[in-house]
MARLUMDO-115375 format. One record per residue (C-alpha): residue number from 1; residue in three letters; x, y, z. Coordinates in steps of 0.05 Angstrom, whole numbers, padded with zeros to 5 digits, always signed. Example, Ala and Ser with C-alpha at 12.3 -4.5 7.8 and 13.67 -1.06 7.14 Angstrom:
2
ATOM  pos  code      c1      c2      c3
ATOM    1   ALA  +00246  -00090  +00156
ATOM    2   SER  +00273  -00021  +00143
This chain:
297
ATOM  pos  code      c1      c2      c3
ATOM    1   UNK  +02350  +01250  -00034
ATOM    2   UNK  +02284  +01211  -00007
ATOM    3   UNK  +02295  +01140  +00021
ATOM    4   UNK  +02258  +01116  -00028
ATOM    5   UNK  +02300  +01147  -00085
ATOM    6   UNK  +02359  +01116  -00056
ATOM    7   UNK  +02337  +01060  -00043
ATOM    8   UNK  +02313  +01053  -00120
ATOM    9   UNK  +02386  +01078  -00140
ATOM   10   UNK  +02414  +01016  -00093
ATOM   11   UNK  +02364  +00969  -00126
ATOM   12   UNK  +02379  +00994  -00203
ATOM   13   UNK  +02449  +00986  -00189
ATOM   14   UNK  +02455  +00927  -00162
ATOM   15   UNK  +02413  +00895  -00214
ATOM   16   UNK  +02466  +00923  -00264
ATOM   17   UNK  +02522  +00894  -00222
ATOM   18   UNK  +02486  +00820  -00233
ATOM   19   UNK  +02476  +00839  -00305
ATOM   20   UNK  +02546  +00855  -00317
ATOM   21   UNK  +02582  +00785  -00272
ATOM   22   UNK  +02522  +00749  -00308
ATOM   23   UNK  +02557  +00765  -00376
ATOM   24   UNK  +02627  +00767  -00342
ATOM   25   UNK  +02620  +00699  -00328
ATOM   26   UNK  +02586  +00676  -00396
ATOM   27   UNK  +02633  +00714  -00431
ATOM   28   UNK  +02704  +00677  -00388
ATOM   29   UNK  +02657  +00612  -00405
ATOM   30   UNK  +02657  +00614  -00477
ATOM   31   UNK  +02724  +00638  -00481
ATOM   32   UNK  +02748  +00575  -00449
ATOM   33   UNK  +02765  +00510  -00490
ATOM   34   UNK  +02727  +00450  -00500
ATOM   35   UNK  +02734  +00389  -00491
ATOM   36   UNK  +02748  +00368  -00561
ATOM   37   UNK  +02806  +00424  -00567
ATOM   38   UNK  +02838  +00412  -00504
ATOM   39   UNK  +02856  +00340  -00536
ATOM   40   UNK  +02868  +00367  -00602
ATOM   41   UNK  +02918  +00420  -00569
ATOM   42   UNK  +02952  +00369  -00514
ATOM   43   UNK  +03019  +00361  -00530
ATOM   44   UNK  +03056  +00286  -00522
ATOM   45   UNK  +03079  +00297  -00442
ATOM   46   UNK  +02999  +00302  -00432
ATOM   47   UNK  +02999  +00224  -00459
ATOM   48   UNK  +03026  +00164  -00435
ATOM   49   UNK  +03038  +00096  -00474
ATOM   50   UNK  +03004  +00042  -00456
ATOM   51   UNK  +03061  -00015  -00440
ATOM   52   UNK  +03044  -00082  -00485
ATOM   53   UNK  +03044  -00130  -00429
ATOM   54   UNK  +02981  -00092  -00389
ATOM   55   UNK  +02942  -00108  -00459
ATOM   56   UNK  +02904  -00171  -00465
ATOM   57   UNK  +02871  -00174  -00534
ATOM   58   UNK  +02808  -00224  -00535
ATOM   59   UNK  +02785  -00229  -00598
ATOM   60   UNK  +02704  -00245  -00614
ATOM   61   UNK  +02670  -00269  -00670
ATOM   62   UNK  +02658  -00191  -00707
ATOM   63   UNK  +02731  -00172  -00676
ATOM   64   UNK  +02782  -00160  -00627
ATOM   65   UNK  +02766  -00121  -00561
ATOM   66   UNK  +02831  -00084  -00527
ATOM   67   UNK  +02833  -00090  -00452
ATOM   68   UNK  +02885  -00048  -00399
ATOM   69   UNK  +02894  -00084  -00338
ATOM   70   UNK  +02906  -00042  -00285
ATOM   71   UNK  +02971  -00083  -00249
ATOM   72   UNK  +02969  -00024  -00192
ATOM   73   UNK  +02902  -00041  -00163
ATOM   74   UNK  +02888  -00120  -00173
ATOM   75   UNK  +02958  -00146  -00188
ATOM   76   UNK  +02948  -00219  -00167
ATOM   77   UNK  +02882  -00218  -00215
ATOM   78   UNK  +02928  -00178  -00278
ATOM   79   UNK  +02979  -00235  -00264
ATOM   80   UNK  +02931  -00289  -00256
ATOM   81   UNK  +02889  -00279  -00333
ATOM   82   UNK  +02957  -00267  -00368
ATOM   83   UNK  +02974  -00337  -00342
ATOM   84   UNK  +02909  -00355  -00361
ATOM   85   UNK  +02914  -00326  -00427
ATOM   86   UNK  +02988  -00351  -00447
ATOM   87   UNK  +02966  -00423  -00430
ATOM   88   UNK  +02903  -00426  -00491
ATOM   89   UNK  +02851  -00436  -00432
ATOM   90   UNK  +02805  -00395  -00448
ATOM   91   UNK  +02796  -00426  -00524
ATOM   92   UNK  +02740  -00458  -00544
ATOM   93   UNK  +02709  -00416  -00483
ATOM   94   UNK  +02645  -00369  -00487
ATOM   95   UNK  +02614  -00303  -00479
ATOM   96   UNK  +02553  -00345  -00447
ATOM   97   UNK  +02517  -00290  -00409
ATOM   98   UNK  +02490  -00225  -00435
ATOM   99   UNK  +02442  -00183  -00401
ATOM  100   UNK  +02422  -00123  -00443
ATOM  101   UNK  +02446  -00057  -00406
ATOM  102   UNK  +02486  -00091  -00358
ATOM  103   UNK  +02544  -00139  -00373
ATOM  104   UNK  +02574  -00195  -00416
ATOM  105   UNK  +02605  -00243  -00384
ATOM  106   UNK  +02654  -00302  -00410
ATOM  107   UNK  +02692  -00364  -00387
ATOM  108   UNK  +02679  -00437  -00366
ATOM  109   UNK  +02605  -00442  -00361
ATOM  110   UNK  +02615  -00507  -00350
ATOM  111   UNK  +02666  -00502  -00296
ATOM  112   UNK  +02703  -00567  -00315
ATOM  113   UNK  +02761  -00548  -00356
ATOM  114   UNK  +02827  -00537  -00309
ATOM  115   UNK  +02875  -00486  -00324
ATOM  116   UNK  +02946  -00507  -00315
ATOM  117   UNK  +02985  -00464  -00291
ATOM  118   UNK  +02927  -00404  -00279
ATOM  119   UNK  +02878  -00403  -00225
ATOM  120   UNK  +02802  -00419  -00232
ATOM  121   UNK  +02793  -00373  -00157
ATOM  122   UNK  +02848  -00331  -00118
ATOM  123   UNK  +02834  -00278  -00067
ATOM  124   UNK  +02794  -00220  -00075
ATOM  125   UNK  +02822  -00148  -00096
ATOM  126   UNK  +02771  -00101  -00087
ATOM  127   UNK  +02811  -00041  -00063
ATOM  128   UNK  +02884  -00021  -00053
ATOM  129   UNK  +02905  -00008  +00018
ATOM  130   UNK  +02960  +00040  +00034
ATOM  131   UNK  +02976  +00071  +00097
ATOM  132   UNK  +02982  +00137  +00066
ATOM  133   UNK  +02932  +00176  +00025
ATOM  134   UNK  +02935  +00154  -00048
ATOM  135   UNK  +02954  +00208  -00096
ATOM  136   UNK  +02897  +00223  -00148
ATOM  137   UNK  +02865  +00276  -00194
ATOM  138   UNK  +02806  +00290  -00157
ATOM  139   UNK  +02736  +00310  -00176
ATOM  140   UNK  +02723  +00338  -00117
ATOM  141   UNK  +02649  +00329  -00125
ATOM  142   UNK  +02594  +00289  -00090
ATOM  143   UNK  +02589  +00228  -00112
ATOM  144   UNK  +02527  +00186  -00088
ATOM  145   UNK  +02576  +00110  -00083
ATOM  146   UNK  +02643  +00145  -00041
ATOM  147   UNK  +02672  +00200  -00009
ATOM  148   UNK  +02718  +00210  -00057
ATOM  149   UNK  +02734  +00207  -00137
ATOM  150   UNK  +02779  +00216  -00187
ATOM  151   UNK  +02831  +00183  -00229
ATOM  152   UNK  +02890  +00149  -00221
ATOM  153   UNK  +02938  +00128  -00282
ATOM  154   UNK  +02882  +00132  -00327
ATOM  155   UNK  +02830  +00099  -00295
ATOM  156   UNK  +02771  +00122  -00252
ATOM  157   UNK  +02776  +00111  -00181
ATOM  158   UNK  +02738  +00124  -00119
ATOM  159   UNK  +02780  +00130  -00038
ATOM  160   UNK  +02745  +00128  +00019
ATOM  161   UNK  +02750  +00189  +00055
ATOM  162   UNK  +02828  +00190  +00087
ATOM  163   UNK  +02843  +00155  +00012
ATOM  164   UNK  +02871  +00096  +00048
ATOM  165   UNK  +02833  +00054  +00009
ATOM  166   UNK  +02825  +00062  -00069
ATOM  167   UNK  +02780  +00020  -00122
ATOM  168   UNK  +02771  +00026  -00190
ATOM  169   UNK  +02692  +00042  -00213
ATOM  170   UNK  +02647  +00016  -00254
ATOM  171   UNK  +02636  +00056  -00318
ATOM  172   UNK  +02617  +00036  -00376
ATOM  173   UNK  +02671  -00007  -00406
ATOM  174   UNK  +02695  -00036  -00346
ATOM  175   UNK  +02734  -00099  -00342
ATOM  176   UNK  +02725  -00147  -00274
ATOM  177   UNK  +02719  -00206  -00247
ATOM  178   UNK  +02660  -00249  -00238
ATOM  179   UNK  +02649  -00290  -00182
ATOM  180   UNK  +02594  -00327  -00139
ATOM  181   UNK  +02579  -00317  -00063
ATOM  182   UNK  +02647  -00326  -00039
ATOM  183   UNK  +02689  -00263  -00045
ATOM  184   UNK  +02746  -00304  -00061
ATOM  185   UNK  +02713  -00350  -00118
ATOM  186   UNK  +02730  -00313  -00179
ATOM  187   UNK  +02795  -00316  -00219
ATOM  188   UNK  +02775  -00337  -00290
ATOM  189   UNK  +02700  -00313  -00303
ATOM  190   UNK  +02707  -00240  -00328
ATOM  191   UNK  +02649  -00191  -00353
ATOM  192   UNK  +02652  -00124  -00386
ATOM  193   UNK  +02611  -00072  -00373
ATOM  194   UNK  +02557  -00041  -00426
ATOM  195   UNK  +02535  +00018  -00378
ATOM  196   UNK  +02558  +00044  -00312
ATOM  197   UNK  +02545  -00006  -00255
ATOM  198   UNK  +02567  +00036  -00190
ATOM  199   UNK  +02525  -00006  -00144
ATOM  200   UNK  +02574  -00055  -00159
ATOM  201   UNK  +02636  -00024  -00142
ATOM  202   UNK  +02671  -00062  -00079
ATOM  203   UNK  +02628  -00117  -00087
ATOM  204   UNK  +02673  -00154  -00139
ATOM  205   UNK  +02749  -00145  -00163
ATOM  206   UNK  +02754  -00089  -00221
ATOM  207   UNK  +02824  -00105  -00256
ATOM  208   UNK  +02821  -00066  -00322
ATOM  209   UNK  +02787  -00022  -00372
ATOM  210   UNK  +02772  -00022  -00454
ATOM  211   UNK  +02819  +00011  -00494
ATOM  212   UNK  +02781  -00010  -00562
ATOM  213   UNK  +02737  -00057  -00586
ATOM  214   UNK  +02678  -00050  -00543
ATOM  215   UNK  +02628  -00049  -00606
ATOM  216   UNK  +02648  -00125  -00610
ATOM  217   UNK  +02625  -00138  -00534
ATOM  218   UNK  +02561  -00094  -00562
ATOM  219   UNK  +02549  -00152  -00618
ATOM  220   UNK  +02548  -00212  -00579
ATOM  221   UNK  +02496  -00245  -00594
ATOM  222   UNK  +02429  -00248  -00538
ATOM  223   UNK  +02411  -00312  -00546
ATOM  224   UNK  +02435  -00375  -00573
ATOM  225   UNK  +02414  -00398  -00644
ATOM  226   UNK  +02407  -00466  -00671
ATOM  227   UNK  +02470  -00507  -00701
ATOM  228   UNK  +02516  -00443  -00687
ATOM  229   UNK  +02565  -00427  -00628
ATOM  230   UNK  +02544  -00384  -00567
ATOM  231   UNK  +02598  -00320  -00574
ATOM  232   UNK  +02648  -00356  -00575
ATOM  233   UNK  +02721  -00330  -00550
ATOM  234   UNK  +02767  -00343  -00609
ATOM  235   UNK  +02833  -00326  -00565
ATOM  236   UNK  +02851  -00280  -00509
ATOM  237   UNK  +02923  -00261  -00511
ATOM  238   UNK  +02981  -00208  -00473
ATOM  239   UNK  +02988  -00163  -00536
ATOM  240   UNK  +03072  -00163  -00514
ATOM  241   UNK  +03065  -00242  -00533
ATOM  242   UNK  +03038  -00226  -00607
ATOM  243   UNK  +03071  -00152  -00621
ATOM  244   UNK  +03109  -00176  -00687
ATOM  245   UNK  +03048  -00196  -00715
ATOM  246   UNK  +02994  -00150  -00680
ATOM  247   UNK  +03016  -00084  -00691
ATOM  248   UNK  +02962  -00042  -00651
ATOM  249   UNK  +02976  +00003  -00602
ATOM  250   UNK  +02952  +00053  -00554
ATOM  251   UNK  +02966  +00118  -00516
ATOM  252   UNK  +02914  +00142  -00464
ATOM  253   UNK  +02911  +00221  -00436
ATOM  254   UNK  +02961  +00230  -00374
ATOM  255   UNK  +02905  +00246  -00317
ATOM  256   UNK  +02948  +00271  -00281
ATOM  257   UNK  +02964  +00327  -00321
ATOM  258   UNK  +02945  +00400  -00328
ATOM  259   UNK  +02914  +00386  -00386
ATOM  260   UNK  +02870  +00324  -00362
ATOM  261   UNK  +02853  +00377  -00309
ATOM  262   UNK  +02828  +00431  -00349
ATOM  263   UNK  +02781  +00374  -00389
ATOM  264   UNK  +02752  +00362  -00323
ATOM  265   UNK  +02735  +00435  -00318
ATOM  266   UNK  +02708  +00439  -00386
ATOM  267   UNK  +02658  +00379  -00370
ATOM  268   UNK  +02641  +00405  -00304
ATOM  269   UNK  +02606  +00473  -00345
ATOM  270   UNK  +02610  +00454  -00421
ATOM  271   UNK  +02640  +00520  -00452
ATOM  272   UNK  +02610  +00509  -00531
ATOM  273   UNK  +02560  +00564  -00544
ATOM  274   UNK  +02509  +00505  -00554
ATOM  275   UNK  +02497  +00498  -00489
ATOM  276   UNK  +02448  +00538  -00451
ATOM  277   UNK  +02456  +00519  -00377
ATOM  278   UNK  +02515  +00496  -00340
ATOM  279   UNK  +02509  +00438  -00283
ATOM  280   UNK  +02581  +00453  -00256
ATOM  281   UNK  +02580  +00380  -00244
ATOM  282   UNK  +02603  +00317  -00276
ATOM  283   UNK  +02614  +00249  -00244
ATOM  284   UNK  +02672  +00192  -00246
ATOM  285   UNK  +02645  +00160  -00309
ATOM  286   UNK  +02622  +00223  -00344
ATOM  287   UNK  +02694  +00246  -00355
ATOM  288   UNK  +02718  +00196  -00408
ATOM  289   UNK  +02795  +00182  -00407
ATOM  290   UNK  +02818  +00206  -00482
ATOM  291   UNK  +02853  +00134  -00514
ATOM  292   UNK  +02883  +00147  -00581
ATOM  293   UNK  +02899  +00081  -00619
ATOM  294   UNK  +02952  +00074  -00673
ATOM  295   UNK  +02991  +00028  -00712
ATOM  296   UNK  +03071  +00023  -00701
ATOM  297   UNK  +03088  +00012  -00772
């Protein structure tokens, strides 16, 4: 046989050898689940109940809006707005700052009312320390704000790069702490998030996440309007406080489960025959947490 016959040969079948892992791979793609039916098919150990005194429940004008605190990472600020909370002071209190895309923020505007037994300012949580890596369910992907990401007990997280040091991102829904120049001068001014605001992560204390309820954040109104209140906060109350008559309640998916896994695979390279290219990538925010909410009749 010529070189150049063989050569051909080599050249024709290596060609079919790309053809064949091409559709190999497209073929173990599809046949992998998606998203939607990896929740449908996760059984109850790949869920976790959400304990009643991590909710706070501030309710708006069009409705209530569901918040998990996240005790693990900012447990002076979770302790701090329940106190807050079971003392009335933020009623008669405002949603006085909206900036389309960004946040809403709500509190004393006026920064004269005193809590009593709350604090207006206590120090700054903006990451956990511990002096051995912090277990999470990693992306193991670059991510543009931290060497590392993932999720911890539900929520998303980035570690610096020993994971000595873990924070809680800002995706969209995102529950913090406002505060001005200081890094210890918020404790009472909180503001959701309406999109993912990375750039913001370590800068001020993240302390929780929305369960339900964000459409009501989504409704506040832009601007004031003559002769009505500005979004005004009705109540903000621990959901354990108000159980016999507020009967809501939430489970969110176990991410640190096999199944919570497998979703992250399924949203690095979406499997649904729909799609024609696959990234195999996702970031922190991209991979929602699944929350189911139900009523314990």
């Amino acid at each position: 046989m010529s070189t150049a016959a063989l050569l051909l040969l080599t050249l024709t079948a290596c060609q079919a050898t790309d053809k064949l892992a091409q559709s190999d791979s497209v073929d173990v793609l599809q046949a992998a689940p998606a998203p939607a039916d990896i929740i449908a098919q996760a059984d109850d150990a790949d869920w976790r109940s959400v304990p009643l005194e991590h909710i706070l429940k501030i309710t708006l004008p069009t409705g209530p809006v569901y918040v998990e605190l996240n005790p693990q990472l900012a447990p002076g600020h979770v302790k701090n707005i329940k106190a807050l909370a079971r003392e009335g002071f933020y009623r008669d209190l405002t949603m006085y700052r909206f900036v389309e895309g960004f946040v809403a923020q709500g509190g004393d505007q006026s920064n004269e009312k005193r809590p009593l037994k709350g604090s207006k300012s206590i120090p700054a949580e903006l990451f956990l320390a511990t002096a051995e890596p912090q277990e999470i369910t990693p992306l193991n992907l670059v991510d543009g704000y931290a060497p590392r990401t993932g999720f911890l007990n539900g929520f998303a997280v980035a570690q610096n790069d020993k994971g000595t040091r873990t924070w809680q991102t800002h995706c969209p829904g995102t529950f913090a702490m406002a505060r001005q120049n200081s890094a210890d001068s918020g404790g009472s001014e909180f503001y959701f998030t309406l999109t993912a605001q990375r750039y913001l992560d370590l800068n001020t204390t993240v302390f929780g996440r929305v369960l339900a309820g964000m459409e009501h954040v989504q409704r506040l109104h832009r601007k004031p309007a003559a002769n009505q209140p500005f979004n005004p906060i009705l109540s903000v109350e621990v959901l354990a406080d108000i159980q016999s008559t507020d009967k809501q309640r939430f489970r969110v998916f176990n991410t640190h489960s096999r199944a919570f896994r497998a979703l992250i695979a399924a949203r690095k390279n979406r499997p649904e025959a729909w799609f024609l290219h696959q990234a195999n990538h996702t970031d922190v925010c991209a991979v929602s947490v699944p929350i189911e909410a139900f009523t314990d009749d």
